[in-house]
VEXGUDO-191542 format. One record per residue (C-alpha): x, y, z. Coordinates in Angstrom, 2 decimals. Layout:
% residues N
((X, Y, Z))
...
***
This chain:
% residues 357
((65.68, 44.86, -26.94))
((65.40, 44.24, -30.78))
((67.67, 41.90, -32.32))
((67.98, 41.59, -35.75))
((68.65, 38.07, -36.95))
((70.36, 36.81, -40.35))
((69.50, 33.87, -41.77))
((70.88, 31.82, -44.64))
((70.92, 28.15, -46.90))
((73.59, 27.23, -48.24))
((74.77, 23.64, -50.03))
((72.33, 21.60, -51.65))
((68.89, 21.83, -51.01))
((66.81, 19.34, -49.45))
((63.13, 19.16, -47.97))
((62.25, 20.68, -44.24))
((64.73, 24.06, -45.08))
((61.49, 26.24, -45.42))
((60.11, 24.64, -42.52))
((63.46, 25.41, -40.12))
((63.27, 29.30, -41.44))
((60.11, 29.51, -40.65))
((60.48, 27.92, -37.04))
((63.46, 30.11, -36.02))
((61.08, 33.12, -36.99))
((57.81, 32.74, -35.50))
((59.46, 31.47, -32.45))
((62.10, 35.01, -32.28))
((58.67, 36.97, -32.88))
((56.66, 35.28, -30.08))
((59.47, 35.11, -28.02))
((61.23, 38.48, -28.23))
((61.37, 42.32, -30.61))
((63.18, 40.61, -33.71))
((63.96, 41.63, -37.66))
((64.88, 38.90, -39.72))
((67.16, 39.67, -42.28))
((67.26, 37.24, -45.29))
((70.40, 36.40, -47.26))
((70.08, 35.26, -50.86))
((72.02, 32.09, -52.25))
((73.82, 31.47, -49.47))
((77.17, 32.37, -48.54))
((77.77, 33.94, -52.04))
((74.84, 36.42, -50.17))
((76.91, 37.06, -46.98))
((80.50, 37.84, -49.26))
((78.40, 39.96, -52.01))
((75.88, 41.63, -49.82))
((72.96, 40.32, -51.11))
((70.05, 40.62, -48.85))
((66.22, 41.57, -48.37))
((64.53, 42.91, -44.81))
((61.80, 40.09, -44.36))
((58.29, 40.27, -43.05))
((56.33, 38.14, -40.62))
((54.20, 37.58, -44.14))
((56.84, 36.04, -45.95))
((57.00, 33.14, -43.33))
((53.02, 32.06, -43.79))
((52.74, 29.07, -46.07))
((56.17, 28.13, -46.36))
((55.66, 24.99, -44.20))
((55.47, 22.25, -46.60))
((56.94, 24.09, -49.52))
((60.50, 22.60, -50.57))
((63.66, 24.18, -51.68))
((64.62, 27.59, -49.73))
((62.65, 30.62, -50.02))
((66.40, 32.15, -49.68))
((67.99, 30.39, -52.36))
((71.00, 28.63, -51.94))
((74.48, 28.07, -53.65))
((77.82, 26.46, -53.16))
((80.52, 28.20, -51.99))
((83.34, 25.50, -50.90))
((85.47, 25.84, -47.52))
((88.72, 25.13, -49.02))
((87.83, 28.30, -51.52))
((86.94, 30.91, -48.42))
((90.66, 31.90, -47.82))
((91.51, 31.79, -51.38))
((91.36, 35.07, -52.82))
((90.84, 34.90, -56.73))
((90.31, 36.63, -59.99))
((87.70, 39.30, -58.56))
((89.92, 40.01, -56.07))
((87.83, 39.21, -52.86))
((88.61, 38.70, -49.56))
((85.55, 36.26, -48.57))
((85.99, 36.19, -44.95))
((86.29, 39.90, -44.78))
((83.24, 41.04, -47.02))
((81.28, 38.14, -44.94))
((82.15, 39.79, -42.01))
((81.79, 43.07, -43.11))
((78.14, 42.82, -44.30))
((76.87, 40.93, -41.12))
((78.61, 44.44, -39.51))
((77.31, 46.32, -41.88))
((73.55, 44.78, -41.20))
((73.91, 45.17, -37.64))
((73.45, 41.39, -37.19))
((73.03, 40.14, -33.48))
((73.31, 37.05, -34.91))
((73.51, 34.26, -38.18))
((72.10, 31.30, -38.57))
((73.34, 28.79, -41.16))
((70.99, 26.19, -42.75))
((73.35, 23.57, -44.16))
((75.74, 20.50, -43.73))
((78.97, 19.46, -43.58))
((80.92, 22.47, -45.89))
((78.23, 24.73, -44.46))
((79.12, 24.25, -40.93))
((83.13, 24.12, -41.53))
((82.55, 27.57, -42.85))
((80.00, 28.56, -39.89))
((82.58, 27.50, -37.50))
((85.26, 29.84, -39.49))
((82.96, 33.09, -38.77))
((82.69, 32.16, -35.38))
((85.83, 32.09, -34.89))
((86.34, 35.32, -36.55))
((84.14, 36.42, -33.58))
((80.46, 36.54, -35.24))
((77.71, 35.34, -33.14))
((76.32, 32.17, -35.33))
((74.61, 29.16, -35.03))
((73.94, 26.32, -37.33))
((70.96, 24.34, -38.50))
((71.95, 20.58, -39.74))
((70.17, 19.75, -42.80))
((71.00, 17.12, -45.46))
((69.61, 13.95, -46.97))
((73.14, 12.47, -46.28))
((72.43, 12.69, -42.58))
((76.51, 12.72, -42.71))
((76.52, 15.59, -40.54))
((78.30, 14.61, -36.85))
((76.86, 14.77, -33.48))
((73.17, 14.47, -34.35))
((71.16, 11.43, -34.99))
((69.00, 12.98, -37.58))
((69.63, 16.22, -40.02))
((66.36, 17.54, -41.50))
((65.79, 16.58, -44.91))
((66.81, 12.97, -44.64))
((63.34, 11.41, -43.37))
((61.99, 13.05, -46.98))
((64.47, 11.62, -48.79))
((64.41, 8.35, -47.69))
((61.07, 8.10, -47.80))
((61.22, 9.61, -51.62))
((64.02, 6.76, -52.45))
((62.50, 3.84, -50.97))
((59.15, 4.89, -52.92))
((61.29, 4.40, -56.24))
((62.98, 1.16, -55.08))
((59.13, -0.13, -54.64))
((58.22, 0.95, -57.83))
((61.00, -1.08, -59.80))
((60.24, -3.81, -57.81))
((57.29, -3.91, -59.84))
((58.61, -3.84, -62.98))
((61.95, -6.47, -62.01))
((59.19, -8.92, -60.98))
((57.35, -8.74, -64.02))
((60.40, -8.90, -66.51))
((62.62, -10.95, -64.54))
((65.02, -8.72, -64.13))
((68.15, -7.16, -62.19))
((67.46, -3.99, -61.53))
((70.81, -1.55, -60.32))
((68.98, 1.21, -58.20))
((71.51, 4.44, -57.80))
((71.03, 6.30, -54.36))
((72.45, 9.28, -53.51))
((75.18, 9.23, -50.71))
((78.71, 9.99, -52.20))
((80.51, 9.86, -49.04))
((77.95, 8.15, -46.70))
((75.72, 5.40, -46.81))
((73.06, 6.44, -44.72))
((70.11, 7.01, -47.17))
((70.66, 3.70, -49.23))
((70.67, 1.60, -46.15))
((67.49, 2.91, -44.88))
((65.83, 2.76, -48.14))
((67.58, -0.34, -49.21))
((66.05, -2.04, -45.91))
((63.16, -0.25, -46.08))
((62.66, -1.41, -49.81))
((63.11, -4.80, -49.20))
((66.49, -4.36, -51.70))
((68.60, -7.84, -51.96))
((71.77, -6.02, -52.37))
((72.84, -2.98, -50.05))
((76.18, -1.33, -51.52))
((77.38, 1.43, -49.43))
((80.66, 3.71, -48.99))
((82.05, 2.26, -45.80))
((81.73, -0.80, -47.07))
((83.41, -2.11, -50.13))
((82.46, -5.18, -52.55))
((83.52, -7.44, -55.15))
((81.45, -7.09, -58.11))
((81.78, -11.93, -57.15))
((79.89, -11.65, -53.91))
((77.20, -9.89, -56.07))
((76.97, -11.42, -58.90))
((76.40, -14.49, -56.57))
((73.46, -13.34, -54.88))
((71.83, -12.27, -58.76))
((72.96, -15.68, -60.01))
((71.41, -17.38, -57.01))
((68.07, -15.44, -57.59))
((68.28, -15.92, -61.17))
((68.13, -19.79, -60.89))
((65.66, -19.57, -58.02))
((61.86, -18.85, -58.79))
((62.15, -15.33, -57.60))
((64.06, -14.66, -60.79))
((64.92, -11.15, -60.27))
((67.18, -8.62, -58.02))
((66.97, -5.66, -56.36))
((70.08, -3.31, -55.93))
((70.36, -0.37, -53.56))
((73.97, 1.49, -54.42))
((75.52, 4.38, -53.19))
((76.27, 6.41, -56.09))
((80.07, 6.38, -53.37))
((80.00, 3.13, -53.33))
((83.03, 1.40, -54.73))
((84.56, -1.93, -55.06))
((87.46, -3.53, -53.07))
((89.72, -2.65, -56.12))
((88.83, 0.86, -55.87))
((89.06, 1.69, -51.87))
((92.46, 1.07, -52.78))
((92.74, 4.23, -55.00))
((93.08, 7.70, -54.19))
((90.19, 9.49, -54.54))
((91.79, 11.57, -57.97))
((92.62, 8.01, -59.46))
((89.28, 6.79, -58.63))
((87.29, 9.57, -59.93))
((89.66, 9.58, -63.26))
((88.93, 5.98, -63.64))
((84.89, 6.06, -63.74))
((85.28, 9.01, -65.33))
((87.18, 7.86, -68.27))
((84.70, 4.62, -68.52))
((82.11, 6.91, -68.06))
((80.40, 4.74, -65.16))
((78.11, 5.99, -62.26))
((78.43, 3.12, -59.65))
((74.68, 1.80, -61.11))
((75.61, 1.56, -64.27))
((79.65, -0.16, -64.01))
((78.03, -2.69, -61.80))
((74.92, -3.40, -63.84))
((77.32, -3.84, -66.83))
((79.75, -6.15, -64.59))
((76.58, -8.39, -63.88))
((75.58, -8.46, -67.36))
((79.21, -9.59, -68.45))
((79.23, -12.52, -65.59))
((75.78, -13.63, -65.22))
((74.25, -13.21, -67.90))
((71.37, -11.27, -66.79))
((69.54, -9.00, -68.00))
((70.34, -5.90, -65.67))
((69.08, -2.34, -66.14))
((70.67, 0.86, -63.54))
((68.00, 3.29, -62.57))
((69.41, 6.53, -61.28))
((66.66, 9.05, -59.54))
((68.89, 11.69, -58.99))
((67.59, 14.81, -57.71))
((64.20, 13.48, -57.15))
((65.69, 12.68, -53.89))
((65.54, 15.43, -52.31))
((62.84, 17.55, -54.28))
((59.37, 18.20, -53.25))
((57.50, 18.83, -49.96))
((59.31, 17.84, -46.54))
((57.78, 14.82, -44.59))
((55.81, 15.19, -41.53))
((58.56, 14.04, -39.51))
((60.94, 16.20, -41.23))
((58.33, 19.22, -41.19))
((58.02, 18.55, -37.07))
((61.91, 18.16, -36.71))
((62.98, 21.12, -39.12))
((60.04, 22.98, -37.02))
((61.88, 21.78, -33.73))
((65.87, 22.90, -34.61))
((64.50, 26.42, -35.84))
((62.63, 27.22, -32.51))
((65.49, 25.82, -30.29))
((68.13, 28.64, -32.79))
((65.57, 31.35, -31.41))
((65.29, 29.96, -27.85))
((69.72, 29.83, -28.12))
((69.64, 33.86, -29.50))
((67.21, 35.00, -27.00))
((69.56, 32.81, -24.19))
((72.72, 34.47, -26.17))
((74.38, 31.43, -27.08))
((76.27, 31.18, -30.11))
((78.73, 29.09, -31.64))
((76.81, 26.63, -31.72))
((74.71, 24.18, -33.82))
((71.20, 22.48, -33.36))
((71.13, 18.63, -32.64))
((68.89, 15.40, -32.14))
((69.70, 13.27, -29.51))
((67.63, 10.23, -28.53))
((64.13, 12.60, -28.35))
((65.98, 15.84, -27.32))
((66.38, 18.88, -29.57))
((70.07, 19.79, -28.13))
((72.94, 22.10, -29.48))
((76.76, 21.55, -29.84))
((79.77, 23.69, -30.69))
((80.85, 24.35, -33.95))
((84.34, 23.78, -33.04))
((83.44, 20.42, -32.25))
((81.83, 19.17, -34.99))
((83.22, 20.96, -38.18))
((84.74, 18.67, -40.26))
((84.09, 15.50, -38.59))
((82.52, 13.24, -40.90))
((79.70, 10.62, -39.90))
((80.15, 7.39, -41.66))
((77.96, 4.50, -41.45))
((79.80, 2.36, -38.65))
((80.07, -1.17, -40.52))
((79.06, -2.43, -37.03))
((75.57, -0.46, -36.90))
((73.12, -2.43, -35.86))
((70.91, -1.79, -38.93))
((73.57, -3.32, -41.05))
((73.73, -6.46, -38.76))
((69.84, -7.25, -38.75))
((69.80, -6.89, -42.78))
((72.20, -9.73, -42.76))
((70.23, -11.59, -40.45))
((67.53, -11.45, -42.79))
((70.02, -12.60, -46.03))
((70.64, -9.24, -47.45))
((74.07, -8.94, -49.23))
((76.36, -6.04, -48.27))
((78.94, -7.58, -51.14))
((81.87, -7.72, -48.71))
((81.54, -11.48, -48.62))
***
């Protein structure tokens, strides 16, 4: 029995998406009669029936190459019901075109929005399942998401670099990591950096408790500072703000977190403090190993769930098992850093400042 399989990325891109397509095909070709059927830019794809038949071919190579072969855009939940000036009904063309395709089945490369709006179809009775990818690894119920290995591996090669250059000028150096909600990717690179400040989300700070820490080093003959912040993180005066006033406030002082606390520090230590933001570098360029072995992993387990005939589901890491959960379950539910993780403890058993005291 043939069964013709769509597959598309949608959100931001982010190392190891390549490697997952290519994983869910090779393994629905060696495993059973399949047609993969590609969707361009995402979910903008599904609603405007943009699409290409794909051969085996176009999967050779694609390992280690970054982005998405497919192309990706954003297309936000909270817009899918909204019907606006072109007069679209999204859920309807989306459904329409898988029905029009003769899909057996869709599979979604993406994170949090992405899933929210994999969980809609399904419930709109299309046979999906989901791929977890992001270098937020915000995504809930799996340890890991694909793409977040690369990244952090990416960010804590930049915090190494400026450590260079802080230790030769004496400086304070305000690194900006990406991580607007969670906090994941600067604590990993922040420890694995050796960073003397972690600033995350979930936790916030008082631009004091820093400037303490850069003072301290300042007099000390270390002499410079290393920064990891969230480019979410926010201080104790700001977790009090709704999100609208908090955005219109950095907005109208024109601030990235980096660069309103490097200017804070400057103001009350005196130091000399530069903010160095990376950006997109982040999550450009050529998955990992790991992240080429686990985006490898979640696309063979999607085949092994449509040749089973399980949908409504999405791909997971737990502990060392390649698992799946439903989308019901896990749309929506965010995945903060718990300000109890262990990872958080030991880097304050070694003297690193989170700036909450």
């Amino acid at each position: 029995m043939k069964r013709r399989i769509g597959i598309l990325t949608s959100g931001g891109d982010c190392p190891g998406l390549n490697a997952a397509i290519r994983g869910v095909a090779r393994a629905a070709y060696e495993m059973f009669d399949a047609e993969i059927i590609g969707i361009h830019d995402g979910y903008r794809g599904l609603i405007d029936g943009d699409y290409s038949e794909m051969k085996r071919s176009q999967f050779s190579g694609i390992l280690t190459l970054g982005g998405t072969i497919l192309g990706t855009s954003r297309t936000p939940f909270r817009d899918m019901r909204k019907i606006g000036d072109d007069n679209i009904d999204k859920v309807a063309a989306m459904k329409k075109t898988y029905r029009d395709l003769k899909l057996d089945c869709l599979v979604t490369l993406g994170g949090n929005g992405t899933h929210k709006t994999a969980n809609l179809l399904s419930q709109e009775g299309l046979n999906v399942i989901g791929l977890p990818k992001t270098i937020d690894n915000d995504l809930y119920g799996t340890d890991f998401t694909f793409g977040f290995h690369t990244a952090n591996d990416i960010a804590t090669e930049v915090i190494d670099r400026i450590h260079t250059t802080a230790a030769s000028h004496g400086r304070c150096m305000v690194i900006e990591i990406m991580g607007n909600k969670a906090g994941w990717l600067t604590l990993y690179s922040g420890v694995a950096g050796g960073a003397d400040v972690i600033l995350i989300p979930e936790i916030p700070y008082t631009v004091e408790s820093v400037a303490k820490v850069v003072k301290a080093r300042a007099e000390s003959n270390k002499g410079f500072t290393i920064i990891a912040v969230a480019e979410g993180a926010m201080t104790t005066e700001e977790a009090k703000m709704k999100k609208k006033e908090r955005e219109a406030k950095r907005a109208a002082e024109h601030f990235s977190s980096s660069a309103f606390l490097a200017r804070q520090l400057v103001e009350q230590v005196g130091v000399e403090a530069r903010a160095v933001v990376p950006g997109h570098i982040q999550r450009g360029g050529s998955p990992s190993a790991y992240d080429r072995v686990l985006s490898t992993q979640f696309g063979v387990h999607a085949a092994e769930l449509i040749r089973d005939g399980i949908f409504g589901v999405t791909v997971a890491l737990k502990g060392n098992a390649i698992v799946h959960n439903e989308l019901k379950d896990i749309a929506g539910v965010p995945k903060p850093v718990p300000t109890d993780h262990q990872l958080i403890t030991k880097a304050k058993n070694i003297g690193i400042c989170f700036g909450d005291k």
